[in-house]
LUMBA-306427 format. One line per 10 residues: their letters; for each residue x, y, z negated of C-alpha. Coordinates in Angstrom, 2 decimals. Layout:
// residues N
A> X:Y:Z  ... $
//
This chain:
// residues 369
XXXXXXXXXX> 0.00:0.00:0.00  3.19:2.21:-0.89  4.44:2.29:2.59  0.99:2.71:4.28  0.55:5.75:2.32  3.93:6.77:4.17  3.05:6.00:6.82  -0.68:7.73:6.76  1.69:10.89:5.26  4.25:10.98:8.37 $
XXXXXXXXXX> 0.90:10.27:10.77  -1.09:13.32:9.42  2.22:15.28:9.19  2.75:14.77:12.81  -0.92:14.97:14.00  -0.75:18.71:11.67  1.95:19.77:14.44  0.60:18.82:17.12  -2.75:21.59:17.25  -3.78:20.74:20.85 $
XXXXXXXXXX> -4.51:16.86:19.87  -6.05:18.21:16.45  -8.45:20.45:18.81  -8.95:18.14:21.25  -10.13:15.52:18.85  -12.47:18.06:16.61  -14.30:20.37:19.62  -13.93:17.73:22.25  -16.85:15.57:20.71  -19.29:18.58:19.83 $
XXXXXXXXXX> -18.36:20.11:23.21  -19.59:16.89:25.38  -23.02:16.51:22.86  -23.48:20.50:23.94  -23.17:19.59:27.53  -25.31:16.22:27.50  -27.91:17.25:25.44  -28.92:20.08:27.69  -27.86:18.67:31.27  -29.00:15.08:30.86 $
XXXXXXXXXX> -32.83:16.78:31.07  -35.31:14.40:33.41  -38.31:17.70:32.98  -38.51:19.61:35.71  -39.11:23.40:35.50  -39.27:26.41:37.99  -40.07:24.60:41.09  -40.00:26.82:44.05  -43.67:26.31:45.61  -45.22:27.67:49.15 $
XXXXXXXXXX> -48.86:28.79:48.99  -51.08:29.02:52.05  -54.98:29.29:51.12  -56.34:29.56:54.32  -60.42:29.82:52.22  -58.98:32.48:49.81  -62.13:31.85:47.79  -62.40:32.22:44.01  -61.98:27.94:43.82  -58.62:28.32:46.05 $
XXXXXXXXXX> -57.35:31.20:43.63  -58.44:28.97:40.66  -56.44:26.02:41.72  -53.05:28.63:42.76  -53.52:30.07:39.41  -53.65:25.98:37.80  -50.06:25.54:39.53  -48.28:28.80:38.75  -49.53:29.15:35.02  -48.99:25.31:34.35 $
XXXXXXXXXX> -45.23:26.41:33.47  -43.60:23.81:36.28  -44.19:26.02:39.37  -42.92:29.16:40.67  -44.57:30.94:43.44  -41.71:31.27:45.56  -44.18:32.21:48.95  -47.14:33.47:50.62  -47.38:31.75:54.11  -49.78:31.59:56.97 $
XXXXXXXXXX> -48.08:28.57:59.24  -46.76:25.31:59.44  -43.85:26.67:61.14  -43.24:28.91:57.93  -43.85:25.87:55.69  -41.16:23.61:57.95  -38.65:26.53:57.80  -38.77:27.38:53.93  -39.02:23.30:53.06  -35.79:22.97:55.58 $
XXXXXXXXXX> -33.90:25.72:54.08  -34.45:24.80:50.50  -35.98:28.10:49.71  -38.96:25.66:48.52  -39.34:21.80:46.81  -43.00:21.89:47.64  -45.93:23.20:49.51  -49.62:23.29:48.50  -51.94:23.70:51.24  -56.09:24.55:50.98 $
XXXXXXXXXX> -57.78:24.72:53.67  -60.93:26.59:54.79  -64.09:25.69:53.04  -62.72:24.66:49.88  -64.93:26.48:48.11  -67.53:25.43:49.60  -67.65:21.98:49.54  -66.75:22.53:45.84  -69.64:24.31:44.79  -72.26:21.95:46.90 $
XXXXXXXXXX> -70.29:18.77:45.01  -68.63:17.46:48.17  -65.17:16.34:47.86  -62.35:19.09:49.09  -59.31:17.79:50.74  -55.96:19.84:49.25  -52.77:19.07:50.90  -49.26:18.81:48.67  -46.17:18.57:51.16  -42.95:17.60:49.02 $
XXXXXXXXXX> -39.28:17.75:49.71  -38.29:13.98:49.70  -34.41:14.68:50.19  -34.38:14.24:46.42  -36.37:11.04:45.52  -36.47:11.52:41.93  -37.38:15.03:41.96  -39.85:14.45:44.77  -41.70:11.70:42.56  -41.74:13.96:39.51 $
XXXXXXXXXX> -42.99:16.67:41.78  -45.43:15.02:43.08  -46.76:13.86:39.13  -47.11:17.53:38.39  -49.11:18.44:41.65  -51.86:15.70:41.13  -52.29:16.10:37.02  -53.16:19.52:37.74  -55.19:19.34:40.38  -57.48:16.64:38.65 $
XXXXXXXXXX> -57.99:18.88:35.78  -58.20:21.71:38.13  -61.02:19.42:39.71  -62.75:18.72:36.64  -62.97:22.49:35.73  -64.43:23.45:39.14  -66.87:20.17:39.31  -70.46:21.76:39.23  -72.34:21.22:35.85  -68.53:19.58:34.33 $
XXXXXXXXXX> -66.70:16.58:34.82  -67.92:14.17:37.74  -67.28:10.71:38.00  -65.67:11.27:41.83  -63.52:14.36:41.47  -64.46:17.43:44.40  -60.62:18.15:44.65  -59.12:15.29:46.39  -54.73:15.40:46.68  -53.36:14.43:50.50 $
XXXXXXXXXX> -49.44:14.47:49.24  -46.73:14.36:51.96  -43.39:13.47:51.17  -40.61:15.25:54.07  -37.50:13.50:55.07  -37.82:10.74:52.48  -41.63:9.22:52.88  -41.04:6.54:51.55  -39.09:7.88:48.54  -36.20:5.42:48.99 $
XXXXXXXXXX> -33.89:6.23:45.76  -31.18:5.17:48.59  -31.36:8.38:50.19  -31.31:10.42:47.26  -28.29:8.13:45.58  -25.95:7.64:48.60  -24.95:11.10:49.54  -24.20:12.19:45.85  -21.77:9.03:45.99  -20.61:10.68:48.71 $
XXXXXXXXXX> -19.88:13.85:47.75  -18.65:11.76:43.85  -16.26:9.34:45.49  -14.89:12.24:47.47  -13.74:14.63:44.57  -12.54:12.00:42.60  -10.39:10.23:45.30  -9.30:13.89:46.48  -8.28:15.39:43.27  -6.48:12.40:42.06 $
XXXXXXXXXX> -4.07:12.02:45.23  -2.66:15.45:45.26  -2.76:15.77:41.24  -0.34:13.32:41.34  1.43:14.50:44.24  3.77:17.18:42.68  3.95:15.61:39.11  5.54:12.54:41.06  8.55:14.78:42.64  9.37:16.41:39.07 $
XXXXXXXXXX> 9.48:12.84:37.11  11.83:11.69:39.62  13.86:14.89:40.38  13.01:15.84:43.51  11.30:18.91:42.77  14.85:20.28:42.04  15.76:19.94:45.83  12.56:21.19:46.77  13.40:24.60:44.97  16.75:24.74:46.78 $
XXXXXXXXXX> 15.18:24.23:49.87  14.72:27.45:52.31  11.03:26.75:52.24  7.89:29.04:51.31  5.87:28.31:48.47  3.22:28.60:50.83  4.57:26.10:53.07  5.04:23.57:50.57  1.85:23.73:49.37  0.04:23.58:52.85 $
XXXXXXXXXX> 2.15:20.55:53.85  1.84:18.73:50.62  -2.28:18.60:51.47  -2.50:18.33:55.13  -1.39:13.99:54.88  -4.02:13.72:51.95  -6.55:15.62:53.84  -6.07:13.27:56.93  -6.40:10.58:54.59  -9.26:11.61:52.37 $
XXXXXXXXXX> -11.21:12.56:55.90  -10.78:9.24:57.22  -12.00:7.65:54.11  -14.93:10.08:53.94  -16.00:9.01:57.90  -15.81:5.77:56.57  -17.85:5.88:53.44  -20.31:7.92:55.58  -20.27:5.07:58.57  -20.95:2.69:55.74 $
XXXXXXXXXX> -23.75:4.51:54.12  -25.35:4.35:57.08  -24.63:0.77:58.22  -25.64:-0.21:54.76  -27.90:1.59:53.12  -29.54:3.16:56.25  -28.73:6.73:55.41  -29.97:8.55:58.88  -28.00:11.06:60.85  -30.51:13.66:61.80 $
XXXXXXXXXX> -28.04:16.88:62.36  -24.94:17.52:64.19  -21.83:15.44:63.62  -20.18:18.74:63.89  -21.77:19.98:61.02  -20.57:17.25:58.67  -17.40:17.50:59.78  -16.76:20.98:58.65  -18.58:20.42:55.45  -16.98:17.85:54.68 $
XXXXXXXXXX> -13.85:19.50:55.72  -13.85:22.79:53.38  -15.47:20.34:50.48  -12.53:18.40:50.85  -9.80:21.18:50.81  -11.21:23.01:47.99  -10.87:18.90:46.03  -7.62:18.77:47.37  -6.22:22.20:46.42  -7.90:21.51:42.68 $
XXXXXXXXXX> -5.32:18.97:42.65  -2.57:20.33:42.99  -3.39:23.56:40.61  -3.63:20.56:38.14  -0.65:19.00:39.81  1.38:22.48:38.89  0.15:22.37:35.19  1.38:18.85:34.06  4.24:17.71:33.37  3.70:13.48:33.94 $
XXXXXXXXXX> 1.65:11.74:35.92  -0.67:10.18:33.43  -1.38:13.71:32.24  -2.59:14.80:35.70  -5.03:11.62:36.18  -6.17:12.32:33.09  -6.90:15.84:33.84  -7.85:14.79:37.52  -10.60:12.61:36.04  -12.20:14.87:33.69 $
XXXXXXXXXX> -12.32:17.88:35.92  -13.87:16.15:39.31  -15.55:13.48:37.10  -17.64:15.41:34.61  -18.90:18.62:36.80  -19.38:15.81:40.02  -22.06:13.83:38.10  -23.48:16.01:35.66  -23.79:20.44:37.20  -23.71:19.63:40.91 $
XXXXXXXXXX> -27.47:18.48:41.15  -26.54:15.19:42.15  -28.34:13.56:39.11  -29.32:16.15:36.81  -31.85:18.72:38.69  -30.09:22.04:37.80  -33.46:24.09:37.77  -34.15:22.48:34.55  -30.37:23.08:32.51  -30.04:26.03:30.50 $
XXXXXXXXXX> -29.75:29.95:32.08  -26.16:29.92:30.88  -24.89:26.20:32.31  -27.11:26.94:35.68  -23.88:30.00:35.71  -21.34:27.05:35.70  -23.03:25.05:38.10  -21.73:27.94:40.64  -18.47:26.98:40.67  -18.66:23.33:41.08 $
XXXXXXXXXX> -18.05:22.71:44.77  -20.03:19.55:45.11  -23.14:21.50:44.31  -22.87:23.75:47.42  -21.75:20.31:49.19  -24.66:18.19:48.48  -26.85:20.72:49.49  -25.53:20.86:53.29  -24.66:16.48:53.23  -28.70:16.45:52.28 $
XXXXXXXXXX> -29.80:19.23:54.42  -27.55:17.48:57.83  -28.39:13.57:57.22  -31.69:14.24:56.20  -33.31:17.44:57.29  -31.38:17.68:60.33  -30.12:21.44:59.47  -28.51:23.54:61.90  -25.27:25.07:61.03  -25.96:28.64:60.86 $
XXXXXXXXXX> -28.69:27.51:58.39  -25.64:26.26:56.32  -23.32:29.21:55.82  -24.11:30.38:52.13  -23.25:26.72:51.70  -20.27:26.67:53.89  -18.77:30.22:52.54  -19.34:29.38:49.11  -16.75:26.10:49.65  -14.90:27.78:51.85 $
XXXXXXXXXX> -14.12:30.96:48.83  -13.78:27.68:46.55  -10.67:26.21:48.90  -8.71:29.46:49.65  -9.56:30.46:45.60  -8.00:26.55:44.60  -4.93:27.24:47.10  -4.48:30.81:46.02  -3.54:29.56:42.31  -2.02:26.63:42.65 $
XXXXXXXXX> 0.62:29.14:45.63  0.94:31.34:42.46  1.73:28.55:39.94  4.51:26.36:41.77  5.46:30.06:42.85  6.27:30.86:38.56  8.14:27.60:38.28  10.83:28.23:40.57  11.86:31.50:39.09 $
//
């Protein structure tokens, strides 16, 4: 017992010295409960709806008012079209539609039933199903509160949901590009994190500062052989999806190529900038692993709908690349989105590569001094 004291005495000795473990080890814990216990949220709020009454009738208004005051809807639009529905649906400037058409209020005040229509944004499954839960439990009480004389035994409100790009609400869909966009980071962070960390635990990185070469340079030509190689790996894990799970192409190839491109750069280039800052090479797959791993799965929307977190981690969410990512994989596979339609998308990763590049240039720039 004597020399396990000692022991415990020279262990919490050294542990006292060594304050970034000690932090690590007390805020680490409560830092992860913070950020589970308000991502992992399944309840959807704030979802963007499209209104067109085409009865405007005091019934129509009744059921509009059901969906915005129910606390899950937004009214995002007023619209007058199906063209205007396809474009805001396409564009993700809505997740759903609600539709009444002329003589609703009629045949709810004579007791016949009234047809409503609910289109849905299926390029999320999960979200689409949850959706489309909220649209008929209002309407039905919406229905019983119009009925003539109370409740009715056959409802006069009666929901004709469509799901878009997903009718059949195949999880597949929803699942396959976020694994995508997951394997992606993580494969493309983790090769160039260890890329410069190799060079200094075997020495070369000495040479490389003797060398009459650019910091620039050495940074651009350090990612352009794991960009070749993460691209070709992301063509095949995009082949496969669709070979496999039956993921459709309904955009341009083009499209997904620079997508895919600038997602990948920006992953690469967050590599290295953790490449700079460690010193071995476990370090930097650590480091590699929590950074791509965590904000991947759980801020990018790929899981987790990001409508529902908190105002404060919805903030965060904007600078996680794979959100902006995800957004134009699921709008080109599935939607069939044009490019131009992508470029808030596109510039966002595109400010997130040259940002990534930008500091880790600056930080391999300080060492050689």
């Amino acid at each position: 017992m004597t020399k396990a004291l000692a022991v415990y005495r020279k262990e919490l000795r050294q542990i006292s010295r060594d304050r970034r473990t000690l932090l690590i080890l007390l805020f680490i814990p409560a830092f992860f409960l913070l950020l589970y216990g308000y991502a992992l949220n399944f309840d959807i709020r704030h979802i963007r709806l499209a209104v067109e009454d085409r009865d405007n009738t005091t019934e129509s208004r009744a059921v509009v008012s059901a969906f915005v005051n129910s606390g899950y809807f937004d009214l995002a639009a007023t619209i007058r079209g199906p063209k205007e529905v396809d474009r805001l649906l396409n564009l993700n400037d809505v997740r759903a539609a609600l539709v009444i058409p002329e003589g609703f209020g009629r045949d709810v005040r004579s007791g016949r039933t009234a047809p409503v229509q609910v289109l849905i944004s299926g390029d999320n499954a999960n979200t689409a199903t949850t959706v489309l839960g909220y649209a008929t439990s209002i309407l039905r009480t919406a229905a019983a509160q119009l009925a003539p004389g109370g409740a009715v035994l056959v409802p006069p409100v009666r929901v004709e949901p469509r799901i878009w790009y997903n009718p059949e609400l195949r999880s597949t869909l929803f699942l396959v590009p976020g694994l995508i966009a997951y394997i992606g980071m993580i494969t493309a962070v983790a090769s160039t994190a260890l890329s410069i960390v190799r060079e200094k635990e075997i020495g070369t990185i000495e040479q490389v500062r003797m060398a009459p070469i650019g910091t620039v340079s050495f940074i651009v030509g350090k990612t352009i052989p794991y960009f070749l190689i993460s691209l070709a790996s992301a063509a095949l894990i995009v082949l496969a999806s669709m070979a496999l799970f039956g993921l459709p192409m309904r955009g341009s190839w083009l499209a997904l190529l620079v997508a895919l491109s600038l997602f990948l750069i920006g992953a690469l280039a967050t590599g290295l900038l953790i490449s700079t800052a460690s010193d071995t090479q476990q370090v930097a797959f650590q480091l590699a692993l929590l950074i791509s791993f965590l904000p991947t799965i759980m801020l990018s929307g790929f899981i987790f709908p990001i409508s529902s977190m908190p105002p404060a981690l919805q903030v965060v969410t904007y600078l996680v690349p794979a959100r902006y990512f995800l957004v134009a994989l699921r709008g080109i596979v599935l939607k069939g989105t044009e490019l131009g339609h992508l470029l808030p998308q596109l510039g966002a990763l595109a400010a997130y590569a040259a940002v990534m590049l930008a500091l880790s240039s600056v930080r391999l720039a300080r060492e050689h001094r």
